[in-house]
C-alpha positions as CSV (number, residue, x, y, z in Angstrom):
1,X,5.8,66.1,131.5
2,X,4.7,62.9,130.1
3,X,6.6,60.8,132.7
4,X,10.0,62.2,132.5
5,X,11.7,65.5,134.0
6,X,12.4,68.5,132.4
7,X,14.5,71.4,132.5
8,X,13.4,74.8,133.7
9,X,14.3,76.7,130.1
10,X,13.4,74.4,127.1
11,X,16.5,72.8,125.4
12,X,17.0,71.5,121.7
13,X,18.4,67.8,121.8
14,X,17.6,66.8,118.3
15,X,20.5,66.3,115.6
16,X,19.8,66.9,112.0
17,X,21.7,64.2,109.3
18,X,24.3,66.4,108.9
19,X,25.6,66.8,112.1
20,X,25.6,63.4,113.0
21,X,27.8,62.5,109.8
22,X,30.2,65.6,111.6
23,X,30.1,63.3,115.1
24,X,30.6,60.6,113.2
25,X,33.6,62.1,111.0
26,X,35.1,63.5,113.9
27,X,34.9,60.4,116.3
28,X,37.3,58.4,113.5
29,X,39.4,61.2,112.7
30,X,40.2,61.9,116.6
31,X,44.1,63.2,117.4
32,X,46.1,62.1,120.2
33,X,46.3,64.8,121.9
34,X,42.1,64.2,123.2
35,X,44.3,62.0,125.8
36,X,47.4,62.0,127.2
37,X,49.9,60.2,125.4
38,X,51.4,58.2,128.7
39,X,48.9,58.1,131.0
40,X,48.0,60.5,134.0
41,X,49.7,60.2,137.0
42,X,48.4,60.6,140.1
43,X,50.0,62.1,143.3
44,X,50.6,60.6,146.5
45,X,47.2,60.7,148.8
46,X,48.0,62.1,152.0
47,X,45.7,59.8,154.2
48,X,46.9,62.1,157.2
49,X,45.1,65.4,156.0
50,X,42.4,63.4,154.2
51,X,41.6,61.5,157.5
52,X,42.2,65.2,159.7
53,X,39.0,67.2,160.7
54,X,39.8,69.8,159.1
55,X,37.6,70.9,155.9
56,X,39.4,69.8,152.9
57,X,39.5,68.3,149.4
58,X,40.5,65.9,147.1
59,X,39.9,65.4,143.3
60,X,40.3,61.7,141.8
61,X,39.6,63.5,138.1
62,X,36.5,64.8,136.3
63,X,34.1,65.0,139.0
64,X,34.8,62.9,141.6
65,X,35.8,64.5,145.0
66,X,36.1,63.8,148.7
67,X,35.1,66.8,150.7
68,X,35.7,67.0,154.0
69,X,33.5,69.6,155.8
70,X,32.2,70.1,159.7
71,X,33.9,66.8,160.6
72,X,31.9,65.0,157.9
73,X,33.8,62.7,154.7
74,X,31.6,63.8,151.7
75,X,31.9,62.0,148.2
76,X,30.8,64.0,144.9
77,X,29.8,61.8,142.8
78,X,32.1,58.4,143.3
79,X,33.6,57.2,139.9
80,X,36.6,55.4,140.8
81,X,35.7,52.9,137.5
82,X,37.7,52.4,134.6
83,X,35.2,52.8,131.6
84,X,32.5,55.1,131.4
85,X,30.0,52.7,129.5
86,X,27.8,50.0,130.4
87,X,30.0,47.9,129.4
88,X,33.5,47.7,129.9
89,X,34.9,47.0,126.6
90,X,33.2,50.0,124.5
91,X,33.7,53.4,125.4
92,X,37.0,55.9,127.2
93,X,39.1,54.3,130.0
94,X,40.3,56.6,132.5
95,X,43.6,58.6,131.4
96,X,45.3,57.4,135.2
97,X,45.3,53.9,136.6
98,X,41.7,52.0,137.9
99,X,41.0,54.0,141.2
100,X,38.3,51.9,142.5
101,X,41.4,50.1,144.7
102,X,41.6,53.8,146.8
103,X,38.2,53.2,148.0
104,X,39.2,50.2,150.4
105,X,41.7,53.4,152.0
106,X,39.0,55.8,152.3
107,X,38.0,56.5,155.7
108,X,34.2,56.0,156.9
109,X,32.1,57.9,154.2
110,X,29.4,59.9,156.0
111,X,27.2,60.6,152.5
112,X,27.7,60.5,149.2
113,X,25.9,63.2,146.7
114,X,25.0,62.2,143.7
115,X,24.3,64.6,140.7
116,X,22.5,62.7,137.8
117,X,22.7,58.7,136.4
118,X,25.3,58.9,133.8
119,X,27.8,56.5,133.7
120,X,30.9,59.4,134.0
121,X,29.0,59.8,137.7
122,X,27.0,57.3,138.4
123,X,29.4,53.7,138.6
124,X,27.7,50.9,139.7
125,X,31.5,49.0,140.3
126,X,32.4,52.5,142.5
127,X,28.9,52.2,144.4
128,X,28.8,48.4,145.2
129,X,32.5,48.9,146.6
130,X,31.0,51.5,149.1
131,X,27.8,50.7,150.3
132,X,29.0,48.9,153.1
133,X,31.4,52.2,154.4
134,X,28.4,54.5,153.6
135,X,26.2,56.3,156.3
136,X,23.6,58.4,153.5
137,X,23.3,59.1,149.6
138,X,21.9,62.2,148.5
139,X,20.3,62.0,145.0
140,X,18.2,63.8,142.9
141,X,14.4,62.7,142.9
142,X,14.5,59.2,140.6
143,X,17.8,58.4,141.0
144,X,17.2,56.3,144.5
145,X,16.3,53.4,141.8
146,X,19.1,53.3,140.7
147,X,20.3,52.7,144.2
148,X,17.9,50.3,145.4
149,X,18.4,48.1,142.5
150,X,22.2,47.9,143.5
151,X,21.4,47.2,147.6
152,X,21.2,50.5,148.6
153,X,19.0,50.3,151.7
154,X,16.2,52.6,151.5
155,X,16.0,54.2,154.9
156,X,20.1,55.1,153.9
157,X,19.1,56.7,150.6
158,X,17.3,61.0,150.2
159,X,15.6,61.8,147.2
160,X,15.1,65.4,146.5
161,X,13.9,67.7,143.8
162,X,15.6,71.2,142.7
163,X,14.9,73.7,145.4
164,X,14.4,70.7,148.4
165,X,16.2,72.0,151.7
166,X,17.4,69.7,154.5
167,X,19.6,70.0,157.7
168,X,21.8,67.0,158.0
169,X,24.0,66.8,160.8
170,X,25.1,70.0,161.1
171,X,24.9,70.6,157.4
172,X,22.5,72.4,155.4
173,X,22.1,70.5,151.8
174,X,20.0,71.6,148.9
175,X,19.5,70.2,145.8
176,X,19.7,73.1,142.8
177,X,18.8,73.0,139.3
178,X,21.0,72.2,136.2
179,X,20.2,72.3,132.6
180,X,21.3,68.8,131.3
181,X,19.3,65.6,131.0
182,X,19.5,62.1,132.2
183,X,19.8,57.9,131.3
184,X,21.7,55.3,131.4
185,X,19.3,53.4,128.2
186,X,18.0,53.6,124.9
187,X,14.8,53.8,126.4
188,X,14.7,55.9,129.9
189,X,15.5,59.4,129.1
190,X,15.1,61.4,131.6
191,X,13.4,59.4,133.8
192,X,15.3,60.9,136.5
193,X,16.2,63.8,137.5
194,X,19.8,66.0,137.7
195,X,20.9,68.3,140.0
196,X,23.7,70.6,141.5
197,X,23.9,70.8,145.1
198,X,25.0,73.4,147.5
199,X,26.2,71.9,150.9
200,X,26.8,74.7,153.6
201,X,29.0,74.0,156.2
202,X,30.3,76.3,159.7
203,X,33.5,77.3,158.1
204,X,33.0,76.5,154.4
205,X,29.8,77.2,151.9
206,X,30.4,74.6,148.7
207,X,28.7,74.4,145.5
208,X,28.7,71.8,142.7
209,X,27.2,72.2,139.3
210,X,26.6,69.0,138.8
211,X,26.9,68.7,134.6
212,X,24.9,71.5,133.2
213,X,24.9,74.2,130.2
214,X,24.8,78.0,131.2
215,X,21.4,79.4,132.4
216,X,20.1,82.3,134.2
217,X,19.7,79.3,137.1
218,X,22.8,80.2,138.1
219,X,22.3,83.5,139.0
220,X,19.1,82.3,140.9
221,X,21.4,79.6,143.2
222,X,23.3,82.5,144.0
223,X,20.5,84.8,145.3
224,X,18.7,81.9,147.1
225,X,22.6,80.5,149.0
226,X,25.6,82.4,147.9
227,X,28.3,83.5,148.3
228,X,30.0,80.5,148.0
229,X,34.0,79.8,149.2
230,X,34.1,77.0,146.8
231,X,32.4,76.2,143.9
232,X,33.3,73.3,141.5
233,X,32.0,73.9,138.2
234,X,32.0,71.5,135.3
235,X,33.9,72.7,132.1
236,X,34.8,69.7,130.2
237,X,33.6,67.8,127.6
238,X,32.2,70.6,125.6
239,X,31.3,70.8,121.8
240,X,28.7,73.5,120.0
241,X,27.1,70.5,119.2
242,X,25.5,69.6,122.5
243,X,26.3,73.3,123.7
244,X,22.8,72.4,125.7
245,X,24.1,70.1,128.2
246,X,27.4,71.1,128.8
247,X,29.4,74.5,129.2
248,X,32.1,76.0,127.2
249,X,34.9,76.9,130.1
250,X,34.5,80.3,129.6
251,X,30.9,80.1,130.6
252,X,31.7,78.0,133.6
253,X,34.0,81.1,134.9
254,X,30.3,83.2,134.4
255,X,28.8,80.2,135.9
256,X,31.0,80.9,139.1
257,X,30.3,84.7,139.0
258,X,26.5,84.3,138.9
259,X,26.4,82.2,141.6
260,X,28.6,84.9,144.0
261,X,31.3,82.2,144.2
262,X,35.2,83.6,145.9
263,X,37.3,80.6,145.0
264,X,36.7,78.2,142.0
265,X,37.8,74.8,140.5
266,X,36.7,73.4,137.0
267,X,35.8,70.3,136.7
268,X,34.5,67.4,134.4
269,X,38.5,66.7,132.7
270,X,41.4,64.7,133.6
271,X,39.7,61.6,133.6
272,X,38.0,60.5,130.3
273,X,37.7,61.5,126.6
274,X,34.0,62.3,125.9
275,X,34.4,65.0,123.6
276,X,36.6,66.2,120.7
277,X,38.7,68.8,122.2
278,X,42.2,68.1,123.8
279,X,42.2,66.6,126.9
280,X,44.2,69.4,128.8
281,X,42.0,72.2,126.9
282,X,39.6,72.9,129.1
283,X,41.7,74.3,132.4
284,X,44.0,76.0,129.8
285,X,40.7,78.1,128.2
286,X,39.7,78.4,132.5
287,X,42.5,79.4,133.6
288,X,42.6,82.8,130.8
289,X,38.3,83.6,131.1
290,X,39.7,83.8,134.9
291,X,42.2,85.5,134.7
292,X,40.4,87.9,132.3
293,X,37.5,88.0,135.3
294,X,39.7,88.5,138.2
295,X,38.4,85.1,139.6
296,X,40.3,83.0,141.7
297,X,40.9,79.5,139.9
298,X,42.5,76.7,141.8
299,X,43.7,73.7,139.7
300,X,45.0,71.3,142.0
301,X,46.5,67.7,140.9
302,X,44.6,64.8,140.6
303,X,44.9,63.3,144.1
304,X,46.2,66.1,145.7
305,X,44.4,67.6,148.9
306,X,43.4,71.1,149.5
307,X,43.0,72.7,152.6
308,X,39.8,74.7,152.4
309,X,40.5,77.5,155.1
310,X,43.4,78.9,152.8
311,X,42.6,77.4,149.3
312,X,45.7,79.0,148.0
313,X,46.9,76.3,145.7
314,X,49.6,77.8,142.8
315,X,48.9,77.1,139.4
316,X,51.2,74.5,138.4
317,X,50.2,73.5,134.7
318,X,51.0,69.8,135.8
319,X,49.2,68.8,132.9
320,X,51.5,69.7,130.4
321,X,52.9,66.2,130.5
């Protein structure tokens, strides 16, 4: 429409005077606890199991993982950065330590999957340190720009729109809708386009929500490629006031139902501060909708590697610091 994508159910973006002054009040008025007071730690990687064929995975906070699946080294959208900005001296640092040193310890990345161009998921710093140990991208249609600007080579780059299906080595990858928007400017909104993406494996079926707010696509992904063993769904940075771009965590356990998942992990938290709750809220509020739903929640650490065939990780509430 007009030049820019759009979502498959209408969404409300505007902001009346009155709510901005309420962003505005809030944002200078923020509490401590919207981060942790000392810093995040992270746990020891275990380069064994992460460089193993065995189907795996490992979080490096909000929603940046390494999957390992059919013998492949997968990266979910690769921000190892500092700052989520354009610029590096405005906007929330990362709660642990710089990670963009971990990617010179990575093993050969065989694609990376992108899920939209913001900054919390698109990092140029994170993407310039791995073209050179990168096979393939996987983006959603628009997004190869991006790429291209940065010295992505072209032939190394997919470009797909919701509902595109492709075998890849062994894997089966589609891109799925989301509700959310896009734009890294003042002046390109949603020039691209976002997406989930389901990537189906021999021993493990994954899907990742990419950011999005509840919608009956959910429910749709499921009856087009579930059940799922895995899903990671975002549930972070939530407010009523952009409750059209983001879930409430509660809705990201209904997210996981719809979409016939058995195991799930919340995402988009433990990294950053773009929203007003506390920063440990959003696994806290998971953790009882799930519990409430008889769904299986996993909340591993932050660096901490999952085996995927027995996904039985105890809750720990490492986060209460």
């Amino acid at each position: 429409m007009d030049g820019q994508f759009v979502n498959e159910h209408e969404i409300d973006m505007g902001m009346d005077v009155a709510t901005m002054f309420s962003l505005l009040r809030d944002w200078v008025s923020r509490d401590e606890d919207r981060h942790p007071l000392d810093g995040l730690p992270v746990s020891s990687f275990d380069w064994e199991k992460i460089r193993s064929e065995e189907d795996s995975l490992t979080w490096f906070g909000h929603s940046n993982f390494l999957l390992s699946i059919n013998g492949k080294k997968i990266l979910i959208d690769p921000m190892f950065g500092d700052v989520a900005s354009p610029v590096s001296f405005v906007g929330s640092t990362r709660f642990s330590d710089d990670l963009l040193h971990v990617i010179d310890e990575l093993p050969p990345i065989d694609a990376v999957f992108i899920t939209h161009d913001h900054y919390d998921h698109l990092d140029y710093p994170s993407i310039v340190e791995l073209i050179d140990k990168v096979e393939h991208f996987f983006v959603p249609l628009g997004v190869d720009a991006h790429l291209l600007e940065w010295g992505v080579q072209s032939e190394n780059i997919t470009a797909l729109n919701w509902w595109d299906e492709v075998e890849w080595d062994g894997l089966t990858i589609a891109s799925v809708p989301a509700q959310h928007y896009s734009g890294r400017g003042l002046w390109d909104r949603n020039q691209t386009l976002w997406s989930g993406w389901v990537i189906l494996g021999e021993q493990t079926r994954l899907f990742t929500s990419g950011d999005s707010s509840y919608g009956p696509h959910f429910g749709q992904i499921g009856e087009a490629y579930g059940p799922f063993d895995l899903t990671l769904i975002e549930g972070g940075q939530y407010d009523e006031r952009w409750s059209y771009s983001h879930m409430f965590p509660e809705e990201s356990v209904q997210a996981h139902i719809d979409v016939n998942g058995e195991t799930m992990m919340l995402m988009h938290w433990g990294a950053f501060t773009l929203a007003y709750h506390g920063w440990s809220e959003p696994v806290e509020r998971a953790l009882l909708a799930a519990e409430e739903q008889d769904v299986h929640l996993i909340a591993p650490k932050i660096g901490e590697t999952v085996d995927l065939e027995m996904l039985d990780v105890p809750i720990s509430t490492w986060w209460d610091l």
